[in-house]
C-alpha positions as CSV (number, residue, x, y, z in Angstrom):
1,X,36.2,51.3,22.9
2,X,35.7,48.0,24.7
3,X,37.4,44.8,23.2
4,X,33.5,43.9,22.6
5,X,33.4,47.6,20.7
6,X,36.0,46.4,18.6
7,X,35.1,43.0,17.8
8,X,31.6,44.0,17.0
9,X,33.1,47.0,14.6
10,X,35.2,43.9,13.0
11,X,32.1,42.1,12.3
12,X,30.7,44.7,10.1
13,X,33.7,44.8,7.8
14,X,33.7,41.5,5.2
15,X,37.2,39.5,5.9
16,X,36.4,35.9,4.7
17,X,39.5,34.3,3.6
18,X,40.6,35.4,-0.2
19,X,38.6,38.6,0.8
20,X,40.3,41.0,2.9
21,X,41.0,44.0,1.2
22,X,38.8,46.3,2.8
23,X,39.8,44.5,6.7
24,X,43.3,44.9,5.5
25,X,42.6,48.8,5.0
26,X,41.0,49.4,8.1
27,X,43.8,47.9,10.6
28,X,46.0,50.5,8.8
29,X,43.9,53.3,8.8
30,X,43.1,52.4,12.4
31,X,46.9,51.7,13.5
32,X,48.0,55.1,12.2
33,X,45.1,56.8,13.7
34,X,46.3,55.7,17.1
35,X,50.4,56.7,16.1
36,X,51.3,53.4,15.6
37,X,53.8,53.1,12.5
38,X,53.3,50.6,9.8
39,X,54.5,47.7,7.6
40,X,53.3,45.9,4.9
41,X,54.2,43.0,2.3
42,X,53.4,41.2,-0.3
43,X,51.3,38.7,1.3
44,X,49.3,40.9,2.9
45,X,50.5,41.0,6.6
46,X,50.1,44.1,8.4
47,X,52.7,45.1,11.5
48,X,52.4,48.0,13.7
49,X,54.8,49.1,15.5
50,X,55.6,51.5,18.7
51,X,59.3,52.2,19.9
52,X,59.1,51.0,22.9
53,X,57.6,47.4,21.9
54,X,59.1,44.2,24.1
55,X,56.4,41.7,22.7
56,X,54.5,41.4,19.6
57,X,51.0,40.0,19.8
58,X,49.9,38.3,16.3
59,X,46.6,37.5,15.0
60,X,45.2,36.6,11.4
61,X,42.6,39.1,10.3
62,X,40.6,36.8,7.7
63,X,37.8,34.5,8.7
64,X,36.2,31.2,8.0
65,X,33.0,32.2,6.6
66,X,30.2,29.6,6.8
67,X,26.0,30.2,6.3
68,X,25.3,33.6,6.4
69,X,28.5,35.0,6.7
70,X,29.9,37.4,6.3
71,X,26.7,39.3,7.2
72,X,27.1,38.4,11.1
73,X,23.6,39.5,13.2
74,X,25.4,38.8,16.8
75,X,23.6,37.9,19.7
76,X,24.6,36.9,23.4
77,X,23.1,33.9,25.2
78,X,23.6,33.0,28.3
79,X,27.4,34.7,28.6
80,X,28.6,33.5,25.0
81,X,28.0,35.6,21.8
82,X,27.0,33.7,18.7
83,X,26.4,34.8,14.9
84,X,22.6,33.6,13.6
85,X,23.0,30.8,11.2
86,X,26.8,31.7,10.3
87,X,30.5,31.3,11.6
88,X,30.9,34.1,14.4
89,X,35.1,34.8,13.5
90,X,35.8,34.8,17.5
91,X,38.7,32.8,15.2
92,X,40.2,35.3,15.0
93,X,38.6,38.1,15.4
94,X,38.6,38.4,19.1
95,X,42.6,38.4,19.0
96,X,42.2,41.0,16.4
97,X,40.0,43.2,18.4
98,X,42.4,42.8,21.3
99,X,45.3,43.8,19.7
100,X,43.0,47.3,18.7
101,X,42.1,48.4,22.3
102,X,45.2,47.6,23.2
103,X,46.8,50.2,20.5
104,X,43.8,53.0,20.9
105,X,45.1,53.1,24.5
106,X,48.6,53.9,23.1
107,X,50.2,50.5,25.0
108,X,54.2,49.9,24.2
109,X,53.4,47.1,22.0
110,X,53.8,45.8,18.4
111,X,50.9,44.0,16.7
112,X,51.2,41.7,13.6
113,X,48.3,40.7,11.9
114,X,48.8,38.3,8.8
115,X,46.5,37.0,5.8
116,X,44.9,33.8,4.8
117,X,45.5,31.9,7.5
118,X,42.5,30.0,7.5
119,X,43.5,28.5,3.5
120,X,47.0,27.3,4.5
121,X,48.6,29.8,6.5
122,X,49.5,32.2,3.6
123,X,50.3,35.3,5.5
124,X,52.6,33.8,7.7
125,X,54.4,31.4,5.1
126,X,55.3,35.1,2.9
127,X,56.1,36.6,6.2
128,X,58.5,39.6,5.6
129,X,57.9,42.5,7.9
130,X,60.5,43.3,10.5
131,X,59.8,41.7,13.9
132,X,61.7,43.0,16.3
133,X,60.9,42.2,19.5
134,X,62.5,39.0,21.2
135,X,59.0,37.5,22.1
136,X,55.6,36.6,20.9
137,X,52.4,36.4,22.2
138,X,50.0,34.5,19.4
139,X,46.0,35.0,20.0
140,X,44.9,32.4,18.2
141,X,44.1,29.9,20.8
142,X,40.7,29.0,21.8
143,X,40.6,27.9,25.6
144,X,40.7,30.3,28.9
145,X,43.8,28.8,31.4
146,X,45.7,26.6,28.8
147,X,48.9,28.3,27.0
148,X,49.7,26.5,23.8
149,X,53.4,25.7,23.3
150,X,53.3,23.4,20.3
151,X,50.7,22.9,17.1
152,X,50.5,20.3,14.6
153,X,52.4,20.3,11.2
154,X,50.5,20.1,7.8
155,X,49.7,18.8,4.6
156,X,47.2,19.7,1.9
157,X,46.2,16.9,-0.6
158,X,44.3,16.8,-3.5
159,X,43.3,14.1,-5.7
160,X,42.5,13.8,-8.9
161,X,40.0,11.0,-10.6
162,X,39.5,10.4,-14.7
163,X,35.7,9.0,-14.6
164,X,34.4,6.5,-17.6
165,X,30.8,6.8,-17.6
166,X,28.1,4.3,-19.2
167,X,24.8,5.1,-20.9
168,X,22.1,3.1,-19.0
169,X,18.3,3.7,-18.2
170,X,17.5,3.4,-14.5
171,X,15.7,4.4,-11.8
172,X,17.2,8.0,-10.3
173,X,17.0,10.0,-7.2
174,X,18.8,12.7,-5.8
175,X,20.4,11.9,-2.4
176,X,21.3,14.0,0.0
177,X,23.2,13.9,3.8
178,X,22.6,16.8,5.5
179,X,22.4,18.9,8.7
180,X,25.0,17.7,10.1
181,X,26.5,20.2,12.4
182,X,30.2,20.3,10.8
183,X,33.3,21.4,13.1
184,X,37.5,22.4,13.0
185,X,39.2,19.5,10.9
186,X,41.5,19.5,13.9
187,X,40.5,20.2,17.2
188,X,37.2,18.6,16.4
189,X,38.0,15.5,14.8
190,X,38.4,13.2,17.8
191,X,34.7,14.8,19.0
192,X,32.9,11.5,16.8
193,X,30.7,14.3,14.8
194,X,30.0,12.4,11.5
195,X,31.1,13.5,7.7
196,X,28.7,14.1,5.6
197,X,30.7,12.4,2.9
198,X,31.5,9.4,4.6
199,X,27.7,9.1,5.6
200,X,26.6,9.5,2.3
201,X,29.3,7.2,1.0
202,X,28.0,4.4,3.4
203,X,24.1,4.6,2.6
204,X,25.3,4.7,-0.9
205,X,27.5,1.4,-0.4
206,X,24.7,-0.6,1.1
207,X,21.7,0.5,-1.5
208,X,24.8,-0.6,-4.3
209,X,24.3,2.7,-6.2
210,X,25.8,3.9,-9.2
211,X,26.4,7.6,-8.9
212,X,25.7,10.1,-11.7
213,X,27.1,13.1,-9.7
214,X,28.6,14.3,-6.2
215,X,29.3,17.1,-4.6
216,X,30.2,17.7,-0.8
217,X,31.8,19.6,2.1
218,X,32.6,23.1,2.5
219,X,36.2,24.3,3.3
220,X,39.3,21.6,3.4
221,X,39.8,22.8,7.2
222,X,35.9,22.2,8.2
223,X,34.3,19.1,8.9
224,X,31.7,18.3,5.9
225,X,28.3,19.3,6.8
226,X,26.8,18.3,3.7
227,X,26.5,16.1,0.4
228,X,24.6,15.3,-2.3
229,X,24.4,13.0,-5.0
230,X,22.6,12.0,-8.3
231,X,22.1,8.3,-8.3
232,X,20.9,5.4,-9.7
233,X,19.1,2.2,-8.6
234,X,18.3,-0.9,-10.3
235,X,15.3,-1.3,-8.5
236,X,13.0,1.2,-7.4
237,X,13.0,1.9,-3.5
238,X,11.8,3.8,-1.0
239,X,13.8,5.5,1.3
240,X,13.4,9.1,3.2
241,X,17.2,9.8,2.1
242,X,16.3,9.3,-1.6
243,X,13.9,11.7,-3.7
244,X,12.9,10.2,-6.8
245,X,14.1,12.1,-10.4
246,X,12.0,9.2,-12.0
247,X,13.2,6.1,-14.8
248,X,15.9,8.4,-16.8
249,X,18.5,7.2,-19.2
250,X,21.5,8.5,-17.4
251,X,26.0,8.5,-17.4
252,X,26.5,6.6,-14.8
253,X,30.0,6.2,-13.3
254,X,31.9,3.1,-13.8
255,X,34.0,4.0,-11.7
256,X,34.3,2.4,-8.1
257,X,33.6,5.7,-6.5
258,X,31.7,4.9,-3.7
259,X,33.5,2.1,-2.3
260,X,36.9,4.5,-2.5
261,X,35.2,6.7,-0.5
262,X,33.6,4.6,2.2
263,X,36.4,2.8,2.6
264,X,38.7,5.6,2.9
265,X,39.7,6.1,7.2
266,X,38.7,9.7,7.6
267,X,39.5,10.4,11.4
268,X,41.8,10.1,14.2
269,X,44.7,7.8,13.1
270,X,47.1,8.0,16.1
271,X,46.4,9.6,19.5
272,X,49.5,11.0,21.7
273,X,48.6,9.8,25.6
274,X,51.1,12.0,26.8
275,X,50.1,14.7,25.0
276,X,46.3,13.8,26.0
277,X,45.5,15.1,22.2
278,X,45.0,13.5,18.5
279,X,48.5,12.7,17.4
280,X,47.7,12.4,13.6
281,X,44.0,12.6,11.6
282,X,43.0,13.6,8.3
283,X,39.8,15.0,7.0
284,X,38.0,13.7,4.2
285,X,37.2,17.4,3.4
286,X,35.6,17.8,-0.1
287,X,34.8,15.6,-3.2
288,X,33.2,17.1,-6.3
289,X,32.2,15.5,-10.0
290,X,32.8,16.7,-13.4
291,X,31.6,14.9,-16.3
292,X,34.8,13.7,-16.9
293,X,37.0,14.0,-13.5
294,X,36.3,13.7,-9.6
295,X,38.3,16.0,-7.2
296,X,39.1,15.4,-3.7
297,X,40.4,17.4,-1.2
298,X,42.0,16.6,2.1
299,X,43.8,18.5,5.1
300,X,46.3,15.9,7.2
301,X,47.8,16.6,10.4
302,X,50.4,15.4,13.3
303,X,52.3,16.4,15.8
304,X,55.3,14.6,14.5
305,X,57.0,15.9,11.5
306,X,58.3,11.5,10.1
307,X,54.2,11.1,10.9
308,X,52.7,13.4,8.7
309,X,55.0,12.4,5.7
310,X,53.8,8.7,6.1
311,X,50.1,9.7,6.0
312,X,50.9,11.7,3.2
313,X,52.6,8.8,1.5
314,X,49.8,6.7,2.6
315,X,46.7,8.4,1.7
316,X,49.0,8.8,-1.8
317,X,48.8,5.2,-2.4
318,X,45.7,5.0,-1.5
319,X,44.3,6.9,-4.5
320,X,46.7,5.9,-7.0
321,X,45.6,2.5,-6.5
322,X,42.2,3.7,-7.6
323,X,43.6,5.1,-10.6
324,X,43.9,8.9,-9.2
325,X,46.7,11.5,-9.2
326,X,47.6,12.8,-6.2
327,X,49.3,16.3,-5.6
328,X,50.4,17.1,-1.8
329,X,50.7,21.5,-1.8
330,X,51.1,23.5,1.8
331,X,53.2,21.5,3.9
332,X,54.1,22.8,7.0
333,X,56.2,21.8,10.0
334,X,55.0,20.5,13.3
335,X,55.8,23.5,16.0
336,X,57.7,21.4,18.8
337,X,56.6,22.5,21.8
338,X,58.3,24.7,23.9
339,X,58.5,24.9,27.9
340,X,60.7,27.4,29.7
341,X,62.1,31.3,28.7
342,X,58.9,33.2,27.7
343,X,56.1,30.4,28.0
344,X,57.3,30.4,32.1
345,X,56.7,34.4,31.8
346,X,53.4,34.0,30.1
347,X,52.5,31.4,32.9
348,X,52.9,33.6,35.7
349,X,51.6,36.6,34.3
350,X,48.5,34.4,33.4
351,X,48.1,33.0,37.2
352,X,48.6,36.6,38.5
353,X,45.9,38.3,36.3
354,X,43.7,35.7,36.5
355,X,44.3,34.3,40.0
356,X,43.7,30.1,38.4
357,X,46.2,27.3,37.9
358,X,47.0,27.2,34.3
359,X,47.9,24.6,32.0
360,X,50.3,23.7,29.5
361,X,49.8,22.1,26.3
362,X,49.8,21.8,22.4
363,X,46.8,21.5,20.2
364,X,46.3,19.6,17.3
365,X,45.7,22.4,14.5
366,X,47.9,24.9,12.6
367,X,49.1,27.7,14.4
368,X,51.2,30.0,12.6
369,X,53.7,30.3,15.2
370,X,55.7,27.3,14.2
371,X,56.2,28.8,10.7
372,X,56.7,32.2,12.0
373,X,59.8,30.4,14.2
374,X,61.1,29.4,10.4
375,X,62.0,33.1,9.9
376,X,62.4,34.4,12.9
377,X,64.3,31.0,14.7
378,X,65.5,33.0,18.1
379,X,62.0,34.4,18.7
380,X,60.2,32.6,22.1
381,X,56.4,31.9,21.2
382,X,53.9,31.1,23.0
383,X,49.8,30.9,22.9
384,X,46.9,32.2,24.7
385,X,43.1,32.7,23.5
386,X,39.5,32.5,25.0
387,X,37.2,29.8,24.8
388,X,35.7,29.6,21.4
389,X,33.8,26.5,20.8
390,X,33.1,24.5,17.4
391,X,34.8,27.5,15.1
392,X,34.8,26.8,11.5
393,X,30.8,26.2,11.5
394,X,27.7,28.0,12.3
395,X,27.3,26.8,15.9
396,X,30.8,28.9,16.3
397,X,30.4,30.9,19.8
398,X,32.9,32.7,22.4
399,X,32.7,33.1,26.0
400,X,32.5,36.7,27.3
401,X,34.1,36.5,30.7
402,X,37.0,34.4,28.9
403,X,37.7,37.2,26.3
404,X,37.8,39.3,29.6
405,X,39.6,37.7,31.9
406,X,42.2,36.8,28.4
407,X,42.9,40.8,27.8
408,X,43.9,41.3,31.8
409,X,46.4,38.3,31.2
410,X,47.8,39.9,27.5
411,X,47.8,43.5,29.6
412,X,49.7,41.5,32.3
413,X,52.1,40.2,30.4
414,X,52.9,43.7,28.6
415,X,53.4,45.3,32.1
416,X,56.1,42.9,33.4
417,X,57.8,43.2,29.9
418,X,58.2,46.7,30.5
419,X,60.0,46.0,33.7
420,X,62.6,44.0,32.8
């Protein structure tokens, strides 16, 4: 089977994060089919291993699933292969598929997939399977002739609001920012694509609405594609974004909720020149009502360990000053980047088997290689992927020729490990 074969025979089996069971089975059954011994533990990480192994590749096997998904109908266009209305899981399925073809074929290799990466890393923060090998290639990158060295560290915040509510009779509508095309919270949050939270937040702010209800965004790590709200007006109006609910007596919040979240600075916060990539950013990821409690979720990042604790502190203060809790779960470490050993290896093996100039660089999203490095500190990391574009939403697409010419470099790199 082609890497294609595989990816597509991925795509059949449901892996969306929190439900991998049955992707989980099939790596096994599919490793040991092809002689390849395995490992499991108790966060659900997978590693095969074959005697001769000088590098382990590592991919996570669970996906983000958006629209449709996880029933993915494929279809190429013009060279890149989409999923209709749906996330495709080139993140990370292509790695995934990859790593199969390369076992069917029996290469001296050892291949660890881990779990939940996509809701905070999991698999590789419970990481305790037996790595052996002295190097590691991670597939998880998503652009043909860069090797990623370093990733942005972490943290997961989520807020808490108690809501006071008054009985009034006013004129209601339900409001609604949609269609909005959504994106990675990290390598797409310097691309200007708009928040459907923060848009609705801002039309809300200028009509002066009191809001009954509110619910937005999708996953913490996606850009919010769409929100909606109950409100309430004064005044009647007309406007395309409202639909009227009529004159209703209604719980309004008291609450200054929509000014806490319009003035809130979702976004790029720092940018590192020499770097040429976002420095530190959070996303503004979810907000939900109760009748008695708003929720907010948020995913910050940097590249700088002292940064990403003073936009946790800050974002912290930020809430509390409008009354909320704030709890702060999944912190991880920046991975500082590295240049020489392995990455030099990777370099020239990449150059020979794909006959380009390659560059070096670190990306501003999670890779799991940085908390890998926590347990296994002497291991030599380094990245590699093909070009997927806007993962983490339904316009989520790979290039063919990339995942190609990507496999020749990972087959490359095997070969001259065997020589030395």
């Amino acid at each position: 089977m082609t890497v294609i074969d595989h990816f597509k025979a991925i795509c059949a089996i449901p892996h969306c994060s929190g439900d991998t069971a049955q992707m989980l089975a099939y790596l096994g059954e599919k490793a040991e089919a092809y002689g390849y011994a395995t490992h499991t533990d108790s966060a659900g990480n997978l590693l095969c291993t074959h005697p001769d192994a000088r590098v382990t590749l590592q991919a996570h096997y669970d996906m983000v699933c958006i629209g449709r998904a996880p029933a993915l109908a494929l279809y190429e266009e013009a060279g890149w292969l989409h999923a209709k209305e749906s996330t495709l899981g080139a993140d990370n399925g292509m790695g995934m598929a990859m790593m199969l073809a390369l076992m069917e074929a029996g290469r001296a290799v050892d291949c660890l997939f881990t779990s939940d990466e996509e809701t905070g890393l999991v698999g590789a923060r419970g990481l305790a399977v037996p790595l052996k090998t002295q190097v590691l290639l991670n597939l998880d990158s998503e652009e043909f002739g860069e090797i990623t060295v370093g990733c942005a560290g972490g943290v997961d915040l989520n807020v808490t609001l108690p809501l006071t509510r008054t009985s009034r009779e006013l004129y209601c509508y339900e409001a609604a920012a949609e269609g909005y095309p959504g994106g990675h919270s990290g390598v797409d949050i310097d691309k200007h694509l708009p928040n459907a939270i923060k848009e609705l937040a801002a039309k809300l702010y200028a009509m002066d609405a009191f809001v009954v209800s509110i619910e937005g965004g999708e996953r913490r790590n996606a850009l919010p594609k769409r929100a909606v709200a109950t409100v309430a007006l004064e005044n009647e109006a007309d406007d395309a974004m409202l639909r009227p609910l009529g004159i209703q007596r209604c719980e309004v919040i008291e609450n200054p909720l929509v000014a806490m979240l319009h003035a809130f600075a979702h976004g790029v916060r720092d940018y590192d020149a020499g770097l040429g990539i976002v420095r530190t950013s959070i996303n503004l990821a979810e907000v939900k009502t109760t009748e008695t409690t708003l929720t907010v979720k948020l995913s910050a990042r940097s590249m700088i360990e002292a940064d990403l604790r003073r936009i946790e502190s800050e974002t912290t203060a930020y809430f509390r000053a409008f009354g909320a809790s704030v709890q702060s779960e999944g912190f991880y470490a920046p991975w500082e980047p590295e240049q020489a050993g392995f990455v030099e290896e990777v370099r020239a093996a990449y150059e020979a088997a794909s006959g380009e100039t390659v560059s070096i660089g670190a990306i501003h999203a999670g890779l799991e290689c940085g908390i890998i490095k926590k347990h296994f500190p002497q291991m030599q990391m380094a990245s590699i992927g093909p070009t997927i574009t806007h993962p983490h939403s339904t316009r989520e697409r790979v290039d063919l020729e990339s995942v190609e010419k990507v496999f020749e470099v990972v087959k490359r790199v095997l070969e001259e490990s065997a020589e030395r």
